[in-house]
N, C-alpha and C positions, 0 to 999 in steps of 0.2 A: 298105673303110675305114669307111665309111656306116654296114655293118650290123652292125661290129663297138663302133662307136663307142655303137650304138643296144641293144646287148646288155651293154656296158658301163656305160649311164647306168638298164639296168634293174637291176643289178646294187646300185648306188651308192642306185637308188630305193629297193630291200627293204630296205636296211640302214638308210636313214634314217626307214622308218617304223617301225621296231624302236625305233630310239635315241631318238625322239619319244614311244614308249611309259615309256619308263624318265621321260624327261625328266613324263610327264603323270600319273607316278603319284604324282610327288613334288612338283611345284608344281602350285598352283591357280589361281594370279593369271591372269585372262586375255590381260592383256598382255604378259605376259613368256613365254606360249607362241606368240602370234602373231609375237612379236619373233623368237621363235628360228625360227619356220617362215618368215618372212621370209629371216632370214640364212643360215639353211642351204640355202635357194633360191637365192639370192642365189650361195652359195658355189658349187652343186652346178652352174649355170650357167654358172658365170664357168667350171670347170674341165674342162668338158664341149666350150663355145668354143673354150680356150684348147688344145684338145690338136687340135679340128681345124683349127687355123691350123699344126701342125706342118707345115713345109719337108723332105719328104728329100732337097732338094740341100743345104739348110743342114744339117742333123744338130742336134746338143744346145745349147741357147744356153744363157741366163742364165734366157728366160725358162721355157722349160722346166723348166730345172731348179726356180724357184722354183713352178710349178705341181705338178712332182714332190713337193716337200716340202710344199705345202699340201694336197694330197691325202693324203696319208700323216698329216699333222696333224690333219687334220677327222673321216676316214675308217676310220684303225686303232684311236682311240680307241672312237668307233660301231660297230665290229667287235667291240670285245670287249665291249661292253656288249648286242650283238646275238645275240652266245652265251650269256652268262648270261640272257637271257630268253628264247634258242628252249629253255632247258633247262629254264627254268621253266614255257615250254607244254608241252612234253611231260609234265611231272608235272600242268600242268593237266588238259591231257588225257585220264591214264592218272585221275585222280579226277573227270572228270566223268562219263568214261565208267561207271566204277562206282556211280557217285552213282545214275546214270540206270537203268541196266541193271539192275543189282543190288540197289541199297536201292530203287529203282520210287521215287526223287525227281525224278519228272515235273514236277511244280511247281515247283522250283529252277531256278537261270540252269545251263544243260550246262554250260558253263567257269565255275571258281569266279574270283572276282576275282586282280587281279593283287595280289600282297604288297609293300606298300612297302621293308621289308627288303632282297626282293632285287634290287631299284631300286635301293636305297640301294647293297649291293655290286656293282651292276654300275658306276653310274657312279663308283665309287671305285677299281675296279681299271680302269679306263679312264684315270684319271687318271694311272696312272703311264705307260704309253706315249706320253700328251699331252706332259708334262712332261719324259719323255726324250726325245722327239723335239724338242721344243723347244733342251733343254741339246744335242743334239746340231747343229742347225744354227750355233746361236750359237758353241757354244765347242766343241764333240767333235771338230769336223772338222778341227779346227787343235792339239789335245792330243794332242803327237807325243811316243809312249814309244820309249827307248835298251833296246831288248832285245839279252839279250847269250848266247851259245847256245855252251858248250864242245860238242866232236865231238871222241870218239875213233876214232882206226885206226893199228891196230898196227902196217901199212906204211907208215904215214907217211913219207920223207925226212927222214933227222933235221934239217936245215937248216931244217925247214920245222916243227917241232915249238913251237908258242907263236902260229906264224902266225896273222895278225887280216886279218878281211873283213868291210870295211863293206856291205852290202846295200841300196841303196833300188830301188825299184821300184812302178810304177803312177804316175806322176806327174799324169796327166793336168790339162797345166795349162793348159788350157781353163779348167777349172774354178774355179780361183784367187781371190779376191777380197779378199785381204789381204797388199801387200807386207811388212809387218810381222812377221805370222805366218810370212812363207817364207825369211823373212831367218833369223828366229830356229831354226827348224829348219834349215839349213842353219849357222849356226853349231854345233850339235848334232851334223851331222855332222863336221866340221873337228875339235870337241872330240875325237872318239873314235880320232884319231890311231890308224889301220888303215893297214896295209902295201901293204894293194889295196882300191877301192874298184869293187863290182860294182852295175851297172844292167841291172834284168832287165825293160827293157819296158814300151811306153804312156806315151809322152816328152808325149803331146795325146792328146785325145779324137778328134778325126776328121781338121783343116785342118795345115798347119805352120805358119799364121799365130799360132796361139795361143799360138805356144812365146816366136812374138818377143818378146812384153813381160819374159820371163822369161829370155832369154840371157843377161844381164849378172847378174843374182842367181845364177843358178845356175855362172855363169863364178866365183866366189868358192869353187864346192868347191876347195877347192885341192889340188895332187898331191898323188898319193901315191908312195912311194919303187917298188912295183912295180907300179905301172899303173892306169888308170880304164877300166875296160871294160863294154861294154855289148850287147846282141841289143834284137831287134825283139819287139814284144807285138800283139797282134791289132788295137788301134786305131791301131797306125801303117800300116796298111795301106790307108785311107780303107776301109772295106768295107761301112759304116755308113751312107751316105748315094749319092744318085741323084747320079753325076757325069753335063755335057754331053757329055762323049767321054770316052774311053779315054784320049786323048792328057795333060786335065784330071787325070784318076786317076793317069796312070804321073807326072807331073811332082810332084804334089804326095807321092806316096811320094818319089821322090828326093829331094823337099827335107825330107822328114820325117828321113829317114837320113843326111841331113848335118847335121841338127840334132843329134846326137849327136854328130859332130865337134867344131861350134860352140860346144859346152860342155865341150870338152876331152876326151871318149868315146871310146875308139874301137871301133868297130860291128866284131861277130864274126858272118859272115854265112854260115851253115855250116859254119866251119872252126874251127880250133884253134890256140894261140899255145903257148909254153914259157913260164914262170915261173920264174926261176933264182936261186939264193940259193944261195951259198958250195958250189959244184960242185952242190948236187945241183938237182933240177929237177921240177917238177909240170907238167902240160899243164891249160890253160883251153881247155873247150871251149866254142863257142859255137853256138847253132841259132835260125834263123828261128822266128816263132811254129809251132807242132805243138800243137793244138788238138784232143781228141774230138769236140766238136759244133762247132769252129772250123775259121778256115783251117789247112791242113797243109804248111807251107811249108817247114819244117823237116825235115831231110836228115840225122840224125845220122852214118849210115854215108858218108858225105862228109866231113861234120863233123871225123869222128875218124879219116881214113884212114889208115896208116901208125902209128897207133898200135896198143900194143900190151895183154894185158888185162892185163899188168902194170906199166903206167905209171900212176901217180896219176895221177886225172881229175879235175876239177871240171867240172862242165856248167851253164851257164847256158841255162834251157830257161822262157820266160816263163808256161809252163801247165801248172801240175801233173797235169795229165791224161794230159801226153804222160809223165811219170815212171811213173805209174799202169799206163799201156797199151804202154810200148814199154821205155821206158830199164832198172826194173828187172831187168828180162829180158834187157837184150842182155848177148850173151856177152865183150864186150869189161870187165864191171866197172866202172861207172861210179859209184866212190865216194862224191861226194857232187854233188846237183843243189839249182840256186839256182832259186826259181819266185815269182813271186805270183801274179797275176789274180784271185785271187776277192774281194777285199779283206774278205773273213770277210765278205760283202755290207752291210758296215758297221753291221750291227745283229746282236746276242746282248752273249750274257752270258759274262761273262770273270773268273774266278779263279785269276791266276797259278800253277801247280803245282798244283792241286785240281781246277776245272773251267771246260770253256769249251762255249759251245755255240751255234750258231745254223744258220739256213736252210741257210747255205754247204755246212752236211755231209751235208746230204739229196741234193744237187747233184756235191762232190766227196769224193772217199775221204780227200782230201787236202787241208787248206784253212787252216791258218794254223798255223804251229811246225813242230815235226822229227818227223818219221818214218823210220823205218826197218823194212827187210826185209835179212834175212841180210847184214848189214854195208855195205849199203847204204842213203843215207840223201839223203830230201830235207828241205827248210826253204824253208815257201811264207811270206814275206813278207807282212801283212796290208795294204801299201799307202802311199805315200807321200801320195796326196792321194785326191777322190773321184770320181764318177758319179754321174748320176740323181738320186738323191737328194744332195740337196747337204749334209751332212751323216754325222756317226756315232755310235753309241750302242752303247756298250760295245765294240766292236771299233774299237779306236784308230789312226792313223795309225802304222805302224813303220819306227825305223832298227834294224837287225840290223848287231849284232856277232859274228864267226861267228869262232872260237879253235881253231884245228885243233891237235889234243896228239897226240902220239904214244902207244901203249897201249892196255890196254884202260879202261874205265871201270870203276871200282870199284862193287859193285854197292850 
């Protein structure tokens, strides 16, 4: 922990005497640069402390989290001002070297000075990461979009042809800091008057304590005419944090999985239910979290026993990775799977229908909207609330409206 803590605060050191350069090429006052070597000592300090005071019997708090988000404020803006000038030493570089070498300008400084210019644009496109991570603490992390997802399949059930599926997922409401904001999206969900309302996972971030302030707001989803159901996601399995025994761990998973009852849920724990509408009928499947780099706890040929690969399936699988690695493939046809976990890691850039992009798809193949392979189709959820960073910037909190049509899609 020590020496990683210590390879980390080197880390943090190069970047900020990078971002001291920009800051010295551009002002001269010498108080207002001892001000800033002050505060950003100051800063570099406090966040250095504050991460080795973490507990891993407690896991993520409040205060974490806001040292997550001050680091990421101080630090990615200095980042990118730190690239625009290692870019500008290498062009140093490559003309000093010639300076020297070549034109035999021995009497000249080897590195030509720094250009105030490119100061100038490094601390300006820094600015916009400042200022989006800012909008996103304050207000992205609670700006919940109603995405709404038609899906065709030509074997649909006709009874089931128009059918609507609310989706939230990722809750983690640990995290929470505004009854206001939770209220209002959960009216959002209630608005979108869906037939079934699925939760795919990560009710908390680590304890089941966290959920209690939040039973009674979330006790206001209110039914729906074919059922509220839900599976487990990787933080409901305390996995995150150093428990005193096993005994500690196992109790606080069971109380984790009854907090989906407590809020009207009911938890699909490798198995599978029917959905029945006017004789004809779909099977909801459900699996513990199934994880690549995660727990694998999830059992789908359990899951789906006795069915058959011509029964309509929906699968509620809380990790698009296991869609990725396993579900596409089995031979049983598993129509369509419901996932979030990556929450699009709450930062990129998002163009409706045009373009979306961030970290998340370096990570997964699959990481926020619908995909498909030969008629097969997942839809990973970008997240009901956050992690880590307490905050989102360009990848918004989602409730998915998911309208299963019979046919093909027009093209």
């Amino acid at each position: 922990m020590i020496l990683r803590l210590f390879f980390f605060g080197i880390v943090l050191f190069v970047i900020e005497l990078y971002a001291y350069q920009a800051f010295r090429t551009l002002i001269k006052l010498k108080w207002v640069l001892v001000s800033y070597q002050i505060i950003s000592f100051a800063l570099f300090v406090f966040i250095i402390y504050s991460f080795t005071l973490f507990d891993r019997s407690v896991g993520q708090t409040k205060q974490t989290m806001f040292t997550m988000g001050l680091m990421l404020l101080v630090y990615v803006p200095k980042i990118v001002m730190s690239i625009i000038l290692l870019g500008e030493d290498v062009f140093r570089l490559a003309a000093g070297s010639i300076n020297y070498f070549i034109d035999n300008s021995a009497n000249a400084d080897f590195l030509p000075s720094r250009r105030k210019f490119v100061s100038q644009v490094g601390l300006g496109l820094a600015a916009i990461p400042f200022l989006s991570l800012i909008y996103g603490i304050f207000e992205g992390k609670y700006n919940y979009k109603v995405i709404k997802q038609a899906i065709y399949f030509p074997d649909l059930p006709d009874a089931f042809d128009g059918f609507t599926i609310t989706q939230i997922s990722d809750v983690h409401s640990g995290s929470f800091d505004n009854r206001e904001k939770i209220n209002y999206a959960i009216d959002l969900v209630n608005e979108q008057n869906s037939d079934m309302i699925l939760f795919t996972g990560d009710i908390v971030n680590t304890h089941a304590k966290e959920m209690h302030p939040w039973i009674e707001t979330f006790n206001r989803i209110k039914k729906h005419k074919y059922g509220k159901y839900s599976v487990l996601g990787n933080h409901d399995y305390g996995e995150y944090v150093t428990w005193p025994t096993q005994v500690a761990k196992q109790e606080n998973f069971d109380a984790i999985k009854n907090l989906y009852g407590q809020i009207g849920f009911e938890l699909l724990l490798n198995e599978h239910t029917f959905i029945e509408k006017d004789g004809d009928k779909i099977a909801l499947v459900g699996v513990e979290n199934w994880g690549h780099n995660f727990k694998q706890a999830g059992d789908l040929k359990k899951a789906s026993q006795h069915l058959t690969k011509e029964d309509f399936k929906i699968l509620m699988s809380h990790d698009p990775s296991h869609w990725d690695h396993v579900v596409q493939h089995d031979e049983k046809n598993f129509h369509l799977t419901l996932s979030g976990h990556t929450h699009g890691m709450q930062f990129g850039i998002e163009i409706p229908g045009y373009f979306k992009w961030s970290l998340a798809q370096y990570v997964y193949k699959q990481w926020a909207g619908l995909y498909e392979n030969a008629g097969r189709y997942v839809y990973v959820n970008r997240g009901f609330g956050f992690h880590a960073y307490p905050g989102r910037v360009g990848i918004m909190p989602e409730i998915t409206v998911v309208k299963l049509i019979k046919g093909e899609k027009l093209a």
